[in-house]
N, CA, C and O atoms as CSV, one atom per row, in Angstrom:
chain,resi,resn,atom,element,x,y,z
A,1,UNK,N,N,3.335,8.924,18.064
A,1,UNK,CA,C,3.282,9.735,16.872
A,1,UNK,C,C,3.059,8.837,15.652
A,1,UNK,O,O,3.410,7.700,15.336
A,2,UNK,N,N,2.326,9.821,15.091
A,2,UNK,CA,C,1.981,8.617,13.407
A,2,UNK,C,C,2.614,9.280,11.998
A,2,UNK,O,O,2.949,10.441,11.763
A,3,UNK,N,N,2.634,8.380,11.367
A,3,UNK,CA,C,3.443,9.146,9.914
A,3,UNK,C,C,3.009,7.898,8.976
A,3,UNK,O,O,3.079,6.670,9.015
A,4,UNK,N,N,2.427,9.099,7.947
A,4,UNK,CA,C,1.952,8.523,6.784
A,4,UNK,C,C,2.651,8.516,5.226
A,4,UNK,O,O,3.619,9.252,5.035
A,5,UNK,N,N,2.171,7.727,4.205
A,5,UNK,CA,C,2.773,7.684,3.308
A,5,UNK,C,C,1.713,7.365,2.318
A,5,UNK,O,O,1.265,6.219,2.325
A,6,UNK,N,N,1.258,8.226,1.474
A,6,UNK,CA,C,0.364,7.822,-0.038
A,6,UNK,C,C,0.641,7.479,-0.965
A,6,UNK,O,O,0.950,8.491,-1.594
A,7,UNK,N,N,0.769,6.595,-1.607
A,7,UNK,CA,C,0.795,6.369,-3.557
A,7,UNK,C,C,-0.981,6.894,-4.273
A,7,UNK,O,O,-2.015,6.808,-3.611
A,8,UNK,N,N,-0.940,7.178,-5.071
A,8,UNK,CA,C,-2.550,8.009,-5.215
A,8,UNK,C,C,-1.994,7.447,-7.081
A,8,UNK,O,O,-0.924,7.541,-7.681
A,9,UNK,N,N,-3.013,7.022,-7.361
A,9,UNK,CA,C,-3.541,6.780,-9.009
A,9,UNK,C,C,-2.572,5.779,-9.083
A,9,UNK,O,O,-1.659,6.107,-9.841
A,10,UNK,N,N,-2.385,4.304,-8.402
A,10,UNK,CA,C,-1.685,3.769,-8.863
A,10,UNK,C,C,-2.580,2.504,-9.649
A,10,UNK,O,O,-3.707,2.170,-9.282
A,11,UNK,N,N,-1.807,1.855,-10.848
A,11,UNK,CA,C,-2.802,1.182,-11.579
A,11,UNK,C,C,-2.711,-0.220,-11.395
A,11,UNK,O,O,-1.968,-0.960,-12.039
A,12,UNK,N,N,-3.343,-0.495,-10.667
A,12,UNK,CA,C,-3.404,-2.044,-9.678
A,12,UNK,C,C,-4.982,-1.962,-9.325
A,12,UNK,O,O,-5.628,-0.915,-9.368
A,13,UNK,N,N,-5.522,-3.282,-8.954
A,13,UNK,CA,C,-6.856,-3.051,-8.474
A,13,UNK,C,C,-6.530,-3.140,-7.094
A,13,UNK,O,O,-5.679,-3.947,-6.722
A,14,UNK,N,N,-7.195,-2.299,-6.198
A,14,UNK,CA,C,-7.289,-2.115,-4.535
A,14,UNK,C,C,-7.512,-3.719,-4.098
A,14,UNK,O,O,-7.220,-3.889,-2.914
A,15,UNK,N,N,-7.889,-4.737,-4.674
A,15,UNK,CA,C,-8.010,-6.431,-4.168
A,15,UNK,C,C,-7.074,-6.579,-3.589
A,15,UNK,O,O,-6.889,-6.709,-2.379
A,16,UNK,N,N,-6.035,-6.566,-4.887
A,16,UNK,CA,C,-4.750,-7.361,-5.247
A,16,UNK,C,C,-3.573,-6.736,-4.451
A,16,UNK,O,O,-2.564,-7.419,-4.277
A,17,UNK,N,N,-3.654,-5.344,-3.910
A,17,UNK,CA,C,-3.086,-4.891,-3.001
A,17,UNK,C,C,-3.334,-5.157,-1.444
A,17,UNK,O,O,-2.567,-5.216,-0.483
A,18,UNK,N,N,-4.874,-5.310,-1.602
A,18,UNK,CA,C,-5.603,-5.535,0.034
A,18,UNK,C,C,-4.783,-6.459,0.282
A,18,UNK,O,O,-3.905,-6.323,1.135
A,19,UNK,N,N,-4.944,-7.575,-0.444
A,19,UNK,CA,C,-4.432,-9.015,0.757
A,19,UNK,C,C,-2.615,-9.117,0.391
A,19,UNK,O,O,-1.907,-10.122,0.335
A,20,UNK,N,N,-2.333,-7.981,0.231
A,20,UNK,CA,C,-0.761,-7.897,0.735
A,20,UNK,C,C,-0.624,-6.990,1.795
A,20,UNK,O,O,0.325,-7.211,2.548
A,21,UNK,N,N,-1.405,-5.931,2.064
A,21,UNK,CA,C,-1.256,-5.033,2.784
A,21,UNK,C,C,-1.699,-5.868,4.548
A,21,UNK,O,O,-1.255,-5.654,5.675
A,22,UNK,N,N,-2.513,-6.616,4.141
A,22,UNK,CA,C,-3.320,-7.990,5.231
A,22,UNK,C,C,-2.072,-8.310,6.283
A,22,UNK,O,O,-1.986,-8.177,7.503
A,23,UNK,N,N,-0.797,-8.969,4.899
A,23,UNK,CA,C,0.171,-9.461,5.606
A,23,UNK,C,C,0.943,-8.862,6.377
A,23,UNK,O,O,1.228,-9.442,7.425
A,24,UNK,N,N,1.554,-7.450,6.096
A,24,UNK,CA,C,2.354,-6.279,7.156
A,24,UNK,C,C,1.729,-5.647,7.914
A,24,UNK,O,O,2.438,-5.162,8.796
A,25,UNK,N,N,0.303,-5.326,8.018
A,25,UNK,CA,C,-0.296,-4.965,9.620
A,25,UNK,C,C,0.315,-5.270,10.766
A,25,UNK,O,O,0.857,-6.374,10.798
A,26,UNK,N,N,0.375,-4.627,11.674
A,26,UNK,CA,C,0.345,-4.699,12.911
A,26,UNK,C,C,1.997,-4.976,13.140
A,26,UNK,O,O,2.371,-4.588,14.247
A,27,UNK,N,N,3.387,-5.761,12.038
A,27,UNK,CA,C,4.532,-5.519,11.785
A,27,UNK,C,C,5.639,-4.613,12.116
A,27,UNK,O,O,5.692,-3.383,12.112
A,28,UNK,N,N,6.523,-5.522,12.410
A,28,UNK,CA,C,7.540,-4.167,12.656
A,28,UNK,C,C,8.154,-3.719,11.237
A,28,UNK,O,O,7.941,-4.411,10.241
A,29,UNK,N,N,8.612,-3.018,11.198
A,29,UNK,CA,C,9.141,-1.959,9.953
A,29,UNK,C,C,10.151,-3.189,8.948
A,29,UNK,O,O,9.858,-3.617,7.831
A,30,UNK,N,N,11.022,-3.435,9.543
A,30,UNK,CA,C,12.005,-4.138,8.774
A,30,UNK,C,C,11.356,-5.594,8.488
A,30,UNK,O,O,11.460,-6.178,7.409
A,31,UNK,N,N,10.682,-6.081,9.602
A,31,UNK,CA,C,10.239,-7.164,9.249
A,31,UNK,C,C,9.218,-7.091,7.879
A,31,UNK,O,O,9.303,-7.856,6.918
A,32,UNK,N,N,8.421,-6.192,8.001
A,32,UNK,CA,C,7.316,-5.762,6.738
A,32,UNK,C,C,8.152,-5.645,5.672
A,32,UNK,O,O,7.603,-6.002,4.629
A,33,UNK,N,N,9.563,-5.185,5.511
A,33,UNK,CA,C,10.051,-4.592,4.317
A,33,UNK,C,C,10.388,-6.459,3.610
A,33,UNK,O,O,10.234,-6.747,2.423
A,34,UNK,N,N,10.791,-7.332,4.563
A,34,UNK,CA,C,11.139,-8.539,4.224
A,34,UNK,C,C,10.748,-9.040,3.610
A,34,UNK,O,O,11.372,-9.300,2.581
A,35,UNK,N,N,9.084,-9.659,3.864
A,35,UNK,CA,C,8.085,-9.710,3.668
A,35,UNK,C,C,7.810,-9.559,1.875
A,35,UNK,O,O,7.552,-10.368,0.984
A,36,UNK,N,N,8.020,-8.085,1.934
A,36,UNK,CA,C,7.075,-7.668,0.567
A,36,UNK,C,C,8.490,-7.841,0.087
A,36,UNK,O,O,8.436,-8.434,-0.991
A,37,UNK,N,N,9.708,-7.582,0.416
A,37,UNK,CA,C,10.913,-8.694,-0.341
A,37,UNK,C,C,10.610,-9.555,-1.249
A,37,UNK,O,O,10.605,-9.419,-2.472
A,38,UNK,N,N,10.257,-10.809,-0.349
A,38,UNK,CA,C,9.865,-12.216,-1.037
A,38,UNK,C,C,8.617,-12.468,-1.375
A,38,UNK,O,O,8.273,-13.628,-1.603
A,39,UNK,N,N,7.670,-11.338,-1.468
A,39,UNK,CA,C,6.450,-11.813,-1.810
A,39,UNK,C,C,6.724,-11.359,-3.627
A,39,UNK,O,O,7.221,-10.269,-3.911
A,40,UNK,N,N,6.259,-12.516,-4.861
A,40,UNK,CA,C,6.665,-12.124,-5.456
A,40,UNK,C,C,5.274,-12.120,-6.307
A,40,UNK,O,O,4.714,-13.022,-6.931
A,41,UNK,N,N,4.755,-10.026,-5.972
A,41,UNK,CA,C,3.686,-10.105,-6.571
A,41,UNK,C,C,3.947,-8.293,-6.701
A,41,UNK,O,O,4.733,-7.731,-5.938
A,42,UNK,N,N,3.217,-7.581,-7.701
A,42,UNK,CA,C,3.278,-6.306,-8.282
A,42,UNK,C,C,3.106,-5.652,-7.344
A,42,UNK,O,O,4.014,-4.927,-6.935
A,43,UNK,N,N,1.638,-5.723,-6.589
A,43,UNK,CA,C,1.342,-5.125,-5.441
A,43,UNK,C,C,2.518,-4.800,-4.202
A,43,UNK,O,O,2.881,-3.661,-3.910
A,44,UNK,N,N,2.942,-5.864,-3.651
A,44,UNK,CA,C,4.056,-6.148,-3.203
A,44,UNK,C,C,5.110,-5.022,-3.274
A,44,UNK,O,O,5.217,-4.219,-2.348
A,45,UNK,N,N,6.166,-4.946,-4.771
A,45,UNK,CA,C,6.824,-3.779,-5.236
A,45,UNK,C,C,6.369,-2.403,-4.931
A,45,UNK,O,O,7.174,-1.476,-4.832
A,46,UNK,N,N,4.724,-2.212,-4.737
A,46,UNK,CA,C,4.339,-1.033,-4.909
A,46,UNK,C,C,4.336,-0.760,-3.752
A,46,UNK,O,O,5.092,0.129,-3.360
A,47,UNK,N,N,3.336,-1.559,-2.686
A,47,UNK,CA,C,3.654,-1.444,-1.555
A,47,UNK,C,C,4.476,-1.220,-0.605
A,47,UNK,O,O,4.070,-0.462,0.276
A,48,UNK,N,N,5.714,-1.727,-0.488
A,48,UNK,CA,C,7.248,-1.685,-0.943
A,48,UNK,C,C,7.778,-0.446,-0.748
A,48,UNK,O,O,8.314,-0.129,0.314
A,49,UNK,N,N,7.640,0.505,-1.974
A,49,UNK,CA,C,7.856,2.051,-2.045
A,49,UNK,C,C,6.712,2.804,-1.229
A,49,UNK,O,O,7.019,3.917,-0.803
A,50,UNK,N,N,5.461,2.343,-0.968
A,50,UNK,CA,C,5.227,3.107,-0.353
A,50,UNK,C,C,5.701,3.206,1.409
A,50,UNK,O,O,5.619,4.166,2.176
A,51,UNK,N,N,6.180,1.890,1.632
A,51,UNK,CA,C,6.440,1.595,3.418
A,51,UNK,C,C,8.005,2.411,2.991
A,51,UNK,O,O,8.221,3.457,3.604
A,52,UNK,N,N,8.545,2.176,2.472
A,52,UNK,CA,C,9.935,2.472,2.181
A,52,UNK,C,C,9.918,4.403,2.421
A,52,UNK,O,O,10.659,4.770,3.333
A,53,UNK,N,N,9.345,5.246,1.868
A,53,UNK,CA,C,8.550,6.355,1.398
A,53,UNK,C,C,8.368,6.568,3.394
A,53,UNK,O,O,9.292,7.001,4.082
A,54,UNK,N,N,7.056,6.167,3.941
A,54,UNK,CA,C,6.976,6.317,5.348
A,54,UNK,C,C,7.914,6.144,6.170
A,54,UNK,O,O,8.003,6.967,7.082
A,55,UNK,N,N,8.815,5.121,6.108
A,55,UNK,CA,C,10.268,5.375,6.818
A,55,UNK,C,C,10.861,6.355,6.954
A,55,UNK,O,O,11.297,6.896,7.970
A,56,UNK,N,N,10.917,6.748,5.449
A,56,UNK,CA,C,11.854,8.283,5.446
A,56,UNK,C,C,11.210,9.708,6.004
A,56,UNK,O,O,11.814,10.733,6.319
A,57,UNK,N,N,10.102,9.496,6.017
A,57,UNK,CA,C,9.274,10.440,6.170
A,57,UNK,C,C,9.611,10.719,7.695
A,57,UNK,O,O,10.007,11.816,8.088
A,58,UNK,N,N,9.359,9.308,8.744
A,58,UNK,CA,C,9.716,9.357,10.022
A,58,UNK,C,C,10.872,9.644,10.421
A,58,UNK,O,O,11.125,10.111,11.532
A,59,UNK,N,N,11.759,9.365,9.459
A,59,UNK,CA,C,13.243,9.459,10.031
A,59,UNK,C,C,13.663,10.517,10.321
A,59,UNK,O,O,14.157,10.803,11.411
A,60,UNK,N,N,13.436,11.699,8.803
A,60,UNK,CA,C,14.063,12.537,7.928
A,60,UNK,C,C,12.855,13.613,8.984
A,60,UNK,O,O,13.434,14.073,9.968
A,61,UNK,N,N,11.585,13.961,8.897
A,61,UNK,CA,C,10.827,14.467,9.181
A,61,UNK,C,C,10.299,15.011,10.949
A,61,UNK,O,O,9.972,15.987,11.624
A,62,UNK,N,N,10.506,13.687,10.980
A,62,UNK,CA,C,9.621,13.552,12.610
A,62,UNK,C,C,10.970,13.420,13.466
A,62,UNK,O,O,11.181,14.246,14.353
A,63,UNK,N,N,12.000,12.262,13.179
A,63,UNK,CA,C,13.025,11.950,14.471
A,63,UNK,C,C,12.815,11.598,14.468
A,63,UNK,O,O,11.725,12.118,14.706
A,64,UNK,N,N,12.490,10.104,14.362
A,64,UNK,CA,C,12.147,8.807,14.780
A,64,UNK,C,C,13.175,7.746,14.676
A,64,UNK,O,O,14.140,7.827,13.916
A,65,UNK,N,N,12.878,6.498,15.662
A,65,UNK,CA,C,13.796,5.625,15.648
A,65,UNK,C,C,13.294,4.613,14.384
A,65,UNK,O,O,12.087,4.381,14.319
A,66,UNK,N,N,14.036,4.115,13.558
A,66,UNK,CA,C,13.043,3.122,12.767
A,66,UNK,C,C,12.937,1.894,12.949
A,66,UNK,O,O,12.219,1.188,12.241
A,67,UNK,N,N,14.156,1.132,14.655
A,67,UNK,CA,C,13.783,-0.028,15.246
A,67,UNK,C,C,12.574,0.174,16.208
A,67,UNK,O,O,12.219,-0.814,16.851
A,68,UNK,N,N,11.825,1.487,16.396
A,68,UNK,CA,C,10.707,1.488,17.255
A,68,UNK,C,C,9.695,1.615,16.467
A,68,UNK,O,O,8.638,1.850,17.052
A,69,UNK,N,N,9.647,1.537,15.279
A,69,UNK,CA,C,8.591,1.992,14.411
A,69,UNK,C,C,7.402,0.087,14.091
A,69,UNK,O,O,7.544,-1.061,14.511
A,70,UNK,N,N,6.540,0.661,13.317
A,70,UNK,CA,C,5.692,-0.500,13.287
A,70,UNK,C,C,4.506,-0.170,12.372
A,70,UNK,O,O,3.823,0.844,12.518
A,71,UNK,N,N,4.335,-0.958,11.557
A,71,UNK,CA,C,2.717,-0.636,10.578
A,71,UNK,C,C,1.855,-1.020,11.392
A,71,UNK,O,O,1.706,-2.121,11.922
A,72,UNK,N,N,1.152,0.135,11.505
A,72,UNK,CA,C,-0.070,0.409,12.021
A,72,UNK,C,C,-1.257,0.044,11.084
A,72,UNK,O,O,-2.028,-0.912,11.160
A,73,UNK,N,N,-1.200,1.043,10.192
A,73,UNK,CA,C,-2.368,0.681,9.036
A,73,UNK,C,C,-1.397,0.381,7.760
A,73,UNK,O,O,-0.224,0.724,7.611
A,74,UNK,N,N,-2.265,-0.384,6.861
A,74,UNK,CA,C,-1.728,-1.203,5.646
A,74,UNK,C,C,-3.633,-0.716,5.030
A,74,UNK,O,O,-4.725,-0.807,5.589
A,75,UNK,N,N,-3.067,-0.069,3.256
A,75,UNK,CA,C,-4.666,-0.098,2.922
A,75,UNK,C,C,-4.599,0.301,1.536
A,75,UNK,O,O,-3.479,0.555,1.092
A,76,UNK,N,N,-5.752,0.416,0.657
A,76,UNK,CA,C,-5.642,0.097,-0.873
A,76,UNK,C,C,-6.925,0.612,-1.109
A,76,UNK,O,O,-7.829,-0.223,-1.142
A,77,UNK,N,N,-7.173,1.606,-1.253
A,77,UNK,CA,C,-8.508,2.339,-1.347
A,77,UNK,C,C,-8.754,2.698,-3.307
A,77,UNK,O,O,-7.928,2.954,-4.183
A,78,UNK,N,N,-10.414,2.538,-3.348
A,78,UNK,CA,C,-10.081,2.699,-4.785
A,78,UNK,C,C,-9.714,4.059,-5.260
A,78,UNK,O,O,-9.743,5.132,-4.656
A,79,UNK,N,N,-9.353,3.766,-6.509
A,79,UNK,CA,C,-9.196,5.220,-7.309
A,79,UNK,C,C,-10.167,5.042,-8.253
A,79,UNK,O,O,-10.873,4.045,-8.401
A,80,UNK,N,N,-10.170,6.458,-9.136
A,80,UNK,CA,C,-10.819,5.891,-10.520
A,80,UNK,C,C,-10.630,5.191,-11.492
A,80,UNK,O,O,-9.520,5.059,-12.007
A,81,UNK,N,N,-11.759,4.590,-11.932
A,81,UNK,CA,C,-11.603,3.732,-12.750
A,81,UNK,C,C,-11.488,4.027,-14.231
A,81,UNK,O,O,-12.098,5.049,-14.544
A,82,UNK,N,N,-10.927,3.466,-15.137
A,82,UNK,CA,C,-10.973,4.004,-16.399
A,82,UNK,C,C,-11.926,2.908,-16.969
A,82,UNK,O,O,-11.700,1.752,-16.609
A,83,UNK,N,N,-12.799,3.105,-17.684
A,83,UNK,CA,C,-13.975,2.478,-18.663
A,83,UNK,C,C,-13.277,2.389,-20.348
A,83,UNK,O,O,-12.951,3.285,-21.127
A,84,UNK,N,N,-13.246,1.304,-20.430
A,84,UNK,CA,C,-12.499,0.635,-21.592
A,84,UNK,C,C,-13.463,0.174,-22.509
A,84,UNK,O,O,-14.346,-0.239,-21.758
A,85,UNK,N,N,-13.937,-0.059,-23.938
A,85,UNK,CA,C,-15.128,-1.049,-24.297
A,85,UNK,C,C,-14.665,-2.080,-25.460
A,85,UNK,O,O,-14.030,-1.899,-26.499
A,86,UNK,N,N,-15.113,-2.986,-24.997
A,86,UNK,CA,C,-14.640,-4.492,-25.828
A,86,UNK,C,C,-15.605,-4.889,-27.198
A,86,UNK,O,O,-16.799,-5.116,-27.008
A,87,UNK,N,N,-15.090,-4.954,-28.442
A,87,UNK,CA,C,-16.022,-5.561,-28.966
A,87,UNK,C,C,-16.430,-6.752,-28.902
A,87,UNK,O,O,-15.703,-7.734,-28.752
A,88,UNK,N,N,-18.088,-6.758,-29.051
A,88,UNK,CA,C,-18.339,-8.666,-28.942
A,88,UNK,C,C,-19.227,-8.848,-30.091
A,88,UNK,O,O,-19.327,-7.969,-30.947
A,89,UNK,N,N,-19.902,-9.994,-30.152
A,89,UNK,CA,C,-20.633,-10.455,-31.021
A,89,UNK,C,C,-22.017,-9.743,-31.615
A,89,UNK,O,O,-22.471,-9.075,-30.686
A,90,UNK,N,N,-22.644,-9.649,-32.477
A,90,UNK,CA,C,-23.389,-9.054,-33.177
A,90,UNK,C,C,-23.769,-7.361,-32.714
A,90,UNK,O,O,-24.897,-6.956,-32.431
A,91,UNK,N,N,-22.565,-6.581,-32.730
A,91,UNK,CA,C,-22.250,-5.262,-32.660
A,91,UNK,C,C,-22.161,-4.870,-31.152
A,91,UNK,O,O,-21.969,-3.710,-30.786
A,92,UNK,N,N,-22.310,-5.887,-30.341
A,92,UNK,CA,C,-22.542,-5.562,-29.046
A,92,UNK,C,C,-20.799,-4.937,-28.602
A,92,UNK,O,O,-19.742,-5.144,-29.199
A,93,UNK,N,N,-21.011,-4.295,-27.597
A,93,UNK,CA,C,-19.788,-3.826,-26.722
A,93,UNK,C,C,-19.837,-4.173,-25.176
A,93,UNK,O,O,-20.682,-3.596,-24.491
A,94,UNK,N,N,-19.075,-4.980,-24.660
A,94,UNK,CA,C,-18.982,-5.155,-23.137
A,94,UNK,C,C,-17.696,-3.949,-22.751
A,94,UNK,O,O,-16.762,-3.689,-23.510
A,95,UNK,N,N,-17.877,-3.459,-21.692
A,95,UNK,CA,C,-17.383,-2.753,-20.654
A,95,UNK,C,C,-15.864,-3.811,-20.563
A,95,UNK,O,O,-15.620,-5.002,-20.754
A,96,UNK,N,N,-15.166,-2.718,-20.201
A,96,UNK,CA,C,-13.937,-3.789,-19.808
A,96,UNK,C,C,-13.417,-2.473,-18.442
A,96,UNK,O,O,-13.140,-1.340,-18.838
A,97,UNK,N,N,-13.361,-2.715,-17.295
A,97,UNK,CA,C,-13.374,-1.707,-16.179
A,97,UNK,C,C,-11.517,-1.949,-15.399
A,97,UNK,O,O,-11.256,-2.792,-14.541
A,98,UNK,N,N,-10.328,-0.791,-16.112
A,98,UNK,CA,C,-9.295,-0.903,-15.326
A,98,UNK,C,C,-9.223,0.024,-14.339
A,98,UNK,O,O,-9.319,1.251,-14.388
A,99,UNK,N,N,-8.992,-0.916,-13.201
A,99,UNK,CA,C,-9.072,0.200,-11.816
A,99,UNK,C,C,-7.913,0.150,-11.255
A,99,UNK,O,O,-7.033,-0.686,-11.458
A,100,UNK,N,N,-7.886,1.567,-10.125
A,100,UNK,CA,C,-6.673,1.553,-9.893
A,100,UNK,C,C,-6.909,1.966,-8.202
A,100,UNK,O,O,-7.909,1.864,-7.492
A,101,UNK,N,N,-5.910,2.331,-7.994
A,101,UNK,CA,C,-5.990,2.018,-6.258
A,101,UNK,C,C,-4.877,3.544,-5.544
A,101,UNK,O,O,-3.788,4.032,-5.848
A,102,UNK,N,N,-5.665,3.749,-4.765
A,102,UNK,CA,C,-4.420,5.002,-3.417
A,102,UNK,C,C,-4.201,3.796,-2.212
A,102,UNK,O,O,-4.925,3.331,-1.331
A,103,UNK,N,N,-2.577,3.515,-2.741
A,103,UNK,CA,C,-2.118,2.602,-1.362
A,103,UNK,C,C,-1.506,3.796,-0.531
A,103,UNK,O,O,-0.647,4.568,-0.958
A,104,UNK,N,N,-2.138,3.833,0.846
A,104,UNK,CA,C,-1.475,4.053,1.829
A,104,UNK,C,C,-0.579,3.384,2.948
A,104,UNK,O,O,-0.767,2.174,3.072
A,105,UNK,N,N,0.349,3.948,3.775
A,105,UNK,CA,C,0.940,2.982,4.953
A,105,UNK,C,C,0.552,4.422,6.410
A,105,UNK,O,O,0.465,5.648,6.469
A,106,UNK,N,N,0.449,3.383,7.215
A,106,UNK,CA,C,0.605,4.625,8.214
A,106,UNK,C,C,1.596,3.727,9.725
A,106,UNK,O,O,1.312,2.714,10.365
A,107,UNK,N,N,2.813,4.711,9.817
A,107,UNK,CA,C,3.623,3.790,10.804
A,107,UNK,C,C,2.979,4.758,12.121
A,107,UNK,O,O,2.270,5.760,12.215
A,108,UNK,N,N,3.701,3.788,13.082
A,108,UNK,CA,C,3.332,4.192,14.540
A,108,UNK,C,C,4.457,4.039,15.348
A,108,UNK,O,O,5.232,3.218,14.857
A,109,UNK,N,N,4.823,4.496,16.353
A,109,UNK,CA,C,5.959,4.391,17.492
A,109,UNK,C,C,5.471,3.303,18.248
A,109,UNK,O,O,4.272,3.027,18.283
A,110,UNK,N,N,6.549,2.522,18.998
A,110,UNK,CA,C,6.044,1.239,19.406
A,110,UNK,C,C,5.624,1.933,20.936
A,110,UNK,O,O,4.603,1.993,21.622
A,111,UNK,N,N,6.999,2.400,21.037
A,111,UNK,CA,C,6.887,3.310,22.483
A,111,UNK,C,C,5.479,3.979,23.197
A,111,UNK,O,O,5.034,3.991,24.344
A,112,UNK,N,N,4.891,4.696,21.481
A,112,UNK,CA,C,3.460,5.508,21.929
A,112,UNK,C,C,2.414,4.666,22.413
A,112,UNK,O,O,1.474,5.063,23.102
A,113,UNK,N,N,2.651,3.193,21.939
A,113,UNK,CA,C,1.226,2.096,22.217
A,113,UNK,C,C,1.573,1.581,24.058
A,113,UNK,O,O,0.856,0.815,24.702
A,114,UNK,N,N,2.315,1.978,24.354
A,114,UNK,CA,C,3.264,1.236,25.956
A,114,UNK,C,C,2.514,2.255,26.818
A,114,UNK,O,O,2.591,2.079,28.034
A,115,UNK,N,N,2.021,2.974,26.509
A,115,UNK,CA,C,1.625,4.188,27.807
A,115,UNK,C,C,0.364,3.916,27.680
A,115,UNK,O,O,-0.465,4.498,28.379
């Protein structure tokens, strides 16, 4: 069984989340929560609530054990971007582009991958 968890419009760029989400793949639950513990980066925190968020979901929701549980998927998809404009030199305007990101988690039963 799978159980998911979304953050949607969060304001981080999908990068800076990717290569944290890199590190808890394939993880067991508690070990992942460790992890983004000591990683000491924004993404991290956000990420964080969202694995935290899928736990409960399994627990509270489905029945699940959460020493059998495991990140399956880790991911940071974009959102929209907001278009900002900078002034520059002789009236010109550069673009200044803040983006933001839908982090998802999706856990898995360890049990379901054994059959």
């Amino acid at each position: 069984m799978e159980v998911q968890a979304i953050a949607k419009y969060q304001r981080i760029s999908p990068l800076k989340v990717h290569y944290i989400a890199r590190e808890i793949r394939g993880k067991q639950v508690d070990e992942a929560l460790n992890i983004l513990k000591f990683t000491n980066k924004k993404g991290a925190k956000l990420l964080s609530d969202v694995l935290k968020s899928a736990i409960a979901n399994a627990e509270n929701n489905n029945g699940l054990d959460r020493s059998n549980l495991y990140v399956k998927k880790a991911y940071a998809n974009d959102a929209p971007t907001m278009k900002r404009w900078h002034p520059k030199a002789k009236g010109a305007a550069y673009p200044i582009l803040k983006r933001s990101s839908h982090i998802g988690v999706v856990l898995a039963d360890i049990e379901d991958t054994e059959e």
